[in-house]
C-alpha positions as CSV (number, residue, x, y, z in Angstrom):
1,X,-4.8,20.9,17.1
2,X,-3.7,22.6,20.4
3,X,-3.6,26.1,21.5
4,X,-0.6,27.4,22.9
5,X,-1.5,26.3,26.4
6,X,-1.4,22.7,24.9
7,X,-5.0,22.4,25.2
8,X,-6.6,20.7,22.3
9,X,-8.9,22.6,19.9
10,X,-11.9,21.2,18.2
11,X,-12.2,20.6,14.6
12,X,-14.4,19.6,12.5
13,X,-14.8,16.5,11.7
14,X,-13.6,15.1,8.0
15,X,-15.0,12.7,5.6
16,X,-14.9,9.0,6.5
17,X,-16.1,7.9,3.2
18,X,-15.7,9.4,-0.3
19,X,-17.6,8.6,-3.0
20,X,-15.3,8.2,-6.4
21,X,-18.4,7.3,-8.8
22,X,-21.7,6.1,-8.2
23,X,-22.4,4.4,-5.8
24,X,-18.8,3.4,-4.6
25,X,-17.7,4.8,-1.8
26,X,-14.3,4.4,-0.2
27,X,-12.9,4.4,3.2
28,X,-10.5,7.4,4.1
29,X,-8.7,7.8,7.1
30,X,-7.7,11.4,7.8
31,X,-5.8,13.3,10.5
32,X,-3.4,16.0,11.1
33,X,-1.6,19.0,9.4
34,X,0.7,19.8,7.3
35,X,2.6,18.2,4.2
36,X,-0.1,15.6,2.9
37,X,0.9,11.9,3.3
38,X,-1.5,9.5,1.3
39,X,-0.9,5.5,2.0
40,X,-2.5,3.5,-0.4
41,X,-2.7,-0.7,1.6
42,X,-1.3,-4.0,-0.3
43,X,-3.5,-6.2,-0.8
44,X,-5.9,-7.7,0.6
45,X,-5.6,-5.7,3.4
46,X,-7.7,-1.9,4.7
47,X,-6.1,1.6,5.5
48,X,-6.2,0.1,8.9
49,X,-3.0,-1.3,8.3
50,X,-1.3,2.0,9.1
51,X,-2.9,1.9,12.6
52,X,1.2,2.2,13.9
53,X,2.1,4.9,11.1
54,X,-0.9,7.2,11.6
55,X,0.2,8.6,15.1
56,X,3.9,9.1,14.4
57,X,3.1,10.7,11.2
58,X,0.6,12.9,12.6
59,X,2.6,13.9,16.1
60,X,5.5,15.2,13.5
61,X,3.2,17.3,11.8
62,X,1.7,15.8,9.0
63,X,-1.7,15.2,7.4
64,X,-2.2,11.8,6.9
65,X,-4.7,10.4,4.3
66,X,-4.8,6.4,4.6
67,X,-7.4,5.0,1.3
68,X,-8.7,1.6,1.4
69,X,-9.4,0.5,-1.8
70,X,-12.3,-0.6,-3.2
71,X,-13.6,-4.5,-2.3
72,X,-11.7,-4.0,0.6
73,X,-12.2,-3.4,4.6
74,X,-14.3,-0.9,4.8
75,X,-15.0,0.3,1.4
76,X,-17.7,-0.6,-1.1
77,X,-17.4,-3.8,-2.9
78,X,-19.1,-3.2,-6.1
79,X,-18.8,-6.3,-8.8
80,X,-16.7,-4.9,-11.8
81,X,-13.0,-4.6,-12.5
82,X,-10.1,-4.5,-10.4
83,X,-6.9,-4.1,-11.8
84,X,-4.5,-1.1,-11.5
85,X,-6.1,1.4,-13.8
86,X,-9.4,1.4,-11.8
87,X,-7.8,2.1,-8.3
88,X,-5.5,4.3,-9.9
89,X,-8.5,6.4,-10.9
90,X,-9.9,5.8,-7.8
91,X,-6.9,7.3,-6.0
92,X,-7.3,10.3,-8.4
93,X,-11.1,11.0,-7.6
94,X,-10.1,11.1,-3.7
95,X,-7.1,13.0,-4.3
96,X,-9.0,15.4,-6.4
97,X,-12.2,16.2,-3.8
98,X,-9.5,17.0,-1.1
99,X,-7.7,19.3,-2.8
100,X,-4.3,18.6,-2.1
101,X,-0.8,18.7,-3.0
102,X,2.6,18.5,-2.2
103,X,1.9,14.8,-1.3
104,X,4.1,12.4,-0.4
105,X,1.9,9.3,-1.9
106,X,3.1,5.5,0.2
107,X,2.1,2.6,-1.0
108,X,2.6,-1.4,0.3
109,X,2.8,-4.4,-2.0
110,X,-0.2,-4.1,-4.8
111,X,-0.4,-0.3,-3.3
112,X,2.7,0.1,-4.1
113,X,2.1,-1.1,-7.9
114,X,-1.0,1.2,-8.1
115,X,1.0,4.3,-6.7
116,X,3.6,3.5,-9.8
117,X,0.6,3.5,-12.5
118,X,-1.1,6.5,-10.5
119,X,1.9,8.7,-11.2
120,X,2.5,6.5,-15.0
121,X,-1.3,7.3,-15.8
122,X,-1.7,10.6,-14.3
123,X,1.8,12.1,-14.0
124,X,2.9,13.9,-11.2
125,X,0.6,17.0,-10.7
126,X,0.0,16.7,-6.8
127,X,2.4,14.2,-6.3
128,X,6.0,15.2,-5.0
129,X,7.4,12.4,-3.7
130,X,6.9,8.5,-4.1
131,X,7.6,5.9,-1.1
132,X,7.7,2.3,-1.9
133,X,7.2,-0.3,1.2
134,X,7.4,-4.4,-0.1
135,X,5.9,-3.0,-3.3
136,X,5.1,-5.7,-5.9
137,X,6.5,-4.0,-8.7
138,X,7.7,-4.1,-11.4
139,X,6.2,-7.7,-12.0
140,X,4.5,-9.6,-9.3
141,X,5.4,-12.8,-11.6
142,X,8.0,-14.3,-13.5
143,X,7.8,-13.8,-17.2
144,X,10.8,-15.4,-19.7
145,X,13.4,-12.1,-19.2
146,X,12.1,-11.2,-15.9
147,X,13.2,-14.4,-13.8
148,X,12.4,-13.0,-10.1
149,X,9.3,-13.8,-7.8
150,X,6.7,-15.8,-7.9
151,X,5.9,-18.7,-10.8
152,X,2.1,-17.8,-12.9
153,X,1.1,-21.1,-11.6
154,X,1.1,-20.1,-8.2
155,X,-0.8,-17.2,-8.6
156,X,-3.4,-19.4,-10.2
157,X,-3.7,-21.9,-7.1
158,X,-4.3,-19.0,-5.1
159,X,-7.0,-17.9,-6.7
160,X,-8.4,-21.2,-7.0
161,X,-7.9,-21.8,-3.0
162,X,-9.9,-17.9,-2.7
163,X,-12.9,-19.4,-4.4
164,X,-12.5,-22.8,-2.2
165,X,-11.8,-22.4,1.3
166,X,-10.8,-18.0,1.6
167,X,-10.0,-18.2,5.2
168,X,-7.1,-20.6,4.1
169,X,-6.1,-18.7,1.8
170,X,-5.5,-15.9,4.3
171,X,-4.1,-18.2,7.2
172,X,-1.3,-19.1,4.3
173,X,-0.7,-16.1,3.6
174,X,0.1,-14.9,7.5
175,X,2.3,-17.9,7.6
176,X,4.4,-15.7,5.1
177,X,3.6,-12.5,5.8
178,X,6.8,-11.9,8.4
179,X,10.4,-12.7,8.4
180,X,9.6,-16.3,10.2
181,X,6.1,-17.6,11.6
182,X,6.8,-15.7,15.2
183,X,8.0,-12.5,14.1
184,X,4.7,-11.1,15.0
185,X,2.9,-12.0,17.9
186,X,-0.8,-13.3,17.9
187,X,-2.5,-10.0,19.0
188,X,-1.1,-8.5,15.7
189,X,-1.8,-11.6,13.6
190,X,-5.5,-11.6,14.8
191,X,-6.0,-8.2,14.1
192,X,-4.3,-8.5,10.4
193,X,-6.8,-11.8,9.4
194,X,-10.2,-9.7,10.7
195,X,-8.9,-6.9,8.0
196,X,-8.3,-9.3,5.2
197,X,-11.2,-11.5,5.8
198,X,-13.3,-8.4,5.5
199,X,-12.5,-7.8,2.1
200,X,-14.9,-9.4,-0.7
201,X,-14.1,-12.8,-2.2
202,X,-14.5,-11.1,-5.6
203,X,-12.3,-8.2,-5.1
204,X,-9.5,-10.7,-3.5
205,X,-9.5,-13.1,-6.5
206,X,-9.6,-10.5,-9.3
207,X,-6.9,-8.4,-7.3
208,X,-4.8,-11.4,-7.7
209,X,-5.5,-11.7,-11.4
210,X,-3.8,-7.7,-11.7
211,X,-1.3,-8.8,-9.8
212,X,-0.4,-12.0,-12.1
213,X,-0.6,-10.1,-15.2
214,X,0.7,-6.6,-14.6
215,X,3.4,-5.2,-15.8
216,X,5.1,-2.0,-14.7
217,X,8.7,-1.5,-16.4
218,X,7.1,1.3,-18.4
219,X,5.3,2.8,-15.8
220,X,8.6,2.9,-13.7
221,X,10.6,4.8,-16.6
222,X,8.1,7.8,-16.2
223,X,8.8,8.2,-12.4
224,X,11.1,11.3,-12.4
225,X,9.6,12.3,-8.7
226,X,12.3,11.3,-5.3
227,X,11.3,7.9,-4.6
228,X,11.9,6.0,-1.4
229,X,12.0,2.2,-2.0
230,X,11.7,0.2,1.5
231,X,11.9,-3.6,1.4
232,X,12.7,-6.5,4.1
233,X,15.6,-8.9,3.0
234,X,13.3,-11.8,4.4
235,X,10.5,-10.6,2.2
236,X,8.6,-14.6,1.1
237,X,5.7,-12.6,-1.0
238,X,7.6,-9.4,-2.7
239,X,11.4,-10.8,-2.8
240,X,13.9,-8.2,-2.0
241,X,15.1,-8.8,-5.9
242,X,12.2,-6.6,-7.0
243,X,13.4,-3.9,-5.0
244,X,16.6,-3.9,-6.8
245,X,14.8,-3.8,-10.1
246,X,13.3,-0.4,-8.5
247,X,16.5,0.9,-7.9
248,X,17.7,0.6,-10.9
249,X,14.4,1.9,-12.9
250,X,13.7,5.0,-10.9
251,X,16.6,7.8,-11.5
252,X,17.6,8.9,-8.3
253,X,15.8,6.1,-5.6
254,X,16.9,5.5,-2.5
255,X,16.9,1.8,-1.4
256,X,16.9,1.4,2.2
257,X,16.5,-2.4,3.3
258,X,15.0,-3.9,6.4
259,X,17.4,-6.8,7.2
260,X,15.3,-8.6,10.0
261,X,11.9,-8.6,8.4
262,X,9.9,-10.1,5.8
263,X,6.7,-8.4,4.3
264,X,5.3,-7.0,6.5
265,X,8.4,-4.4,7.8
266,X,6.0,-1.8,8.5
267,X,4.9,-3.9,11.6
268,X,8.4,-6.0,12.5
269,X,10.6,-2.8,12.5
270,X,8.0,-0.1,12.9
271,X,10.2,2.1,15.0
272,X,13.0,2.2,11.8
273,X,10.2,1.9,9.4
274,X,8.3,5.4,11.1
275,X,11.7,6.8,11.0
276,X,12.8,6.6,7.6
277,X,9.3,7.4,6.0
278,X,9.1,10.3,8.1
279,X,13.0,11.9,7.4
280,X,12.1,10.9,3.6
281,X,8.9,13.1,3.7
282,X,10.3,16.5,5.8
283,X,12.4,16.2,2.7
């Protein structure tokens, strides 16, 4: 905060970690004033993620809450279940202890899934807004009247190649990740394979497993909040159909598409990306 001589004030300093049961702690990054802005990571990435959100968001007044997930960055990794529900409830514990509402809740890729079953499982209590980024919703995988994405089989070599040689699994992955191979430059690609190698092996595989199986139609019928869906037209992992299948399921969405990146818009057009997701939440 500043005075009105521009001179910054000291505050006190806010959790770094929040504990959502026993034992399990999660990483929280949290900074700013104002209309609450929680950011929930895709997979298998940390709240770090947001490193080129966080400032914009907070120098145009907001509070900014990034959550890393459990099994992930610099959270806990407990063994035990990963799928939608438990980070869901996770999200719920966090949002809970601070108090907050009004909140604009963000998601990318799988955080993007478990923000749709946060507000299906939970409704929309603290929750005023919705903002979808690459989001793998409504299915991750093709299923035989939902003919969009990824083939099951797929899925299932990557999680055999997490349990064989993970680092590969990664470095495939960033091959992906953007609109082409040198969309991002190798500063930004080093810094992305530290956070996902950081995550546990266990989390990563059974993280893949939710997104394999889950399915979200329903959970996307309940959304009554104003959503903002976000996706790159190049997008390799979440392909810009799904976000069309968003449209159409959430009354009211807006659609906004990032022609010149893949997956990982929020770092190929962060300028744009910043923009929009800041106009969206002074709504």
């Amino acid at each position: 905060m500043e005075n009105n001589q521009g001179e910054l004030i000291p505050t006190a300093a806010r959790a770094e970690y929040i504990e959502v049961e026993p034992n399990v702690r999660l990483h929280v990054t949290d900074a700013g004033e104002g209309r609450p802005v929680v950011l929930i990571p895709g997979w298998p990435l940390g709240d770090e993620m947001y490193e080129y959100q966080y400032n914009d968001l907070v120098k145009n007044g907001f509070r900014v809450i990034g959550i890393t997930l459990r099994g992930f960055g610099k959270s806990d990794k407990p063994w035990g279940a990963y799928d939608y529900d438990v980070h869901a409830k996770d999200i719920k514990q966090i949002l809970g202890k601070l108090d907050i509402t009004d909140i604009l809740l963000g998601g990318f890729s799988m955080g993007g899934a478990i923000a749709i079953r946060y507000l299906s499982m939970f409704s929309e209590a603290r929750v005023s807004g919705l903002a979808l980024f690459g989001a793998a919703a409504p299915i991750w995988t093709r299923r035989d009247d939902f003919p969009y994405n990824l083939p099951v089989g797929a899925v299932d070599d990557l999680i055999a190649l997490n349990y064989k040689d993970r680092p590969k699994l990664i470095a495939d992955f960033a091959k992906i990740f953007p609109a082409t191979e040198t969309s991002l430059n190798e500063g930004i690609c080093s810094w992305l394979n530290g956070i996902c190698l950081s995550a546990a092996s266990h989390a990563t595989a059974a993280c893949l497993v939710a997104l394999r199986d889950s399915d979200l139609r329903g959970d996307l019928a309940k959304i009554t909040i104003p959503t903002l869906i976000m996706h790159g037209r190049k997008d390799k992992i979440c392909n810009f159909d799904l976000a069309g299948q968003m449209k159409s399921a959430i009354p009211g969405s807006v659609l906004v598409p990032f022609e010149n990146s893949g997956h990982s818009l929020f770092l190929e057009e962060t300028t744009r990306f910043n923009e929009e997701l800041i106009r969206f939440a002074r709504k």
